[in-house]
N, C-alpha and C positions, 0 to 999 in steps of 0.2 A: 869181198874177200878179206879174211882173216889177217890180220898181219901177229908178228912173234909177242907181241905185247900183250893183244888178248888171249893168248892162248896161258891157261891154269884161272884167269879171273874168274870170278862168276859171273851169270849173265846181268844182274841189275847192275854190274859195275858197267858191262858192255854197253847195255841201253843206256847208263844214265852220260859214258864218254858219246854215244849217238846223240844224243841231247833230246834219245825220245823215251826215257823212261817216264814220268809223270804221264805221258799219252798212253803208253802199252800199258800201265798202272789204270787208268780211267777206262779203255776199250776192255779191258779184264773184266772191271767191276759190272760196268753196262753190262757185258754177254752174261755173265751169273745175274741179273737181277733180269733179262730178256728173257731166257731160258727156261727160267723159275716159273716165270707170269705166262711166258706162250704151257709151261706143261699143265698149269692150273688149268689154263685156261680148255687144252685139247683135254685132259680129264671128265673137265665137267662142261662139257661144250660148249662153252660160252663164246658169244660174237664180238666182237669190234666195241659195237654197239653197245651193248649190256656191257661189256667192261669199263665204257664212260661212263655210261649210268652207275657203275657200283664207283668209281673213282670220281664220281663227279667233274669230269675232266669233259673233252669233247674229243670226236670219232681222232682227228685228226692229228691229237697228243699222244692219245694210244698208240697210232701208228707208229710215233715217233721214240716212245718210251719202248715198242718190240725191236728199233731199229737197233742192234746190236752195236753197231759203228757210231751210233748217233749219243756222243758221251755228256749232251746237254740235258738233263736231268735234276730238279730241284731234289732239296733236303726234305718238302711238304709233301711231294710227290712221290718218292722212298718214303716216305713212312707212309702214306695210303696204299699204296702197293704192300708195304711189309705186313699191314692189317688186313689187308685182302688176301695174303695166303697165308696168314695166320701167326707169321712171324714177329719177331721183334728186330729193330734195329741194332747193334752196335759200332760204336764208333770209337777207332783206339786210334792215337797216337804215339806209336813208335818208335 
């Protein structure tokens, strides 16, 4: 429940007094970089399988790289992913 204090903040002042903004920040990123890679992937029907092979990765990272919640993710791994749907990375600091 709400108390009077939060009410007019914004919400990243809300998360970051919950002490769980940097986590809602990384479960954000993950779901847009999951999202992206599952709709390549249902476009051009690609398996599990063929997406290690095009990532050079194994069945079992893929799995982990679609897990939305799963915010464990290298910086090697974003950018093979970013070339694999044809993107480029950016990285700003704020």
């Amino acid at each position: 429940m709400l108390d009077k204090k939060h009410i007019g903040s914004n919400f990243d002042e809300f998360l970051q007094e919950e002490g769980i903004l940097e986590e809602a920040e990384a479960i954000a990123i993950k779901r847009v970089i999951a999202y992206a890679l599952k709709q390549k992937m249902d476009e051009e029907n690609i398996s599990v399988n063929r997406l290690a092979k095009e990532l050079d990765t194994s069945r079992s990272a893929v799995i982990r790289i679609l897990d939305p919640e799963n915010t464990s993710i290298t910086l090697n791994t974003i950018t093979k992913i970013s070339r694999f749907l044809g993107k480029k990375v950016s990285l700003s600091f704020a």
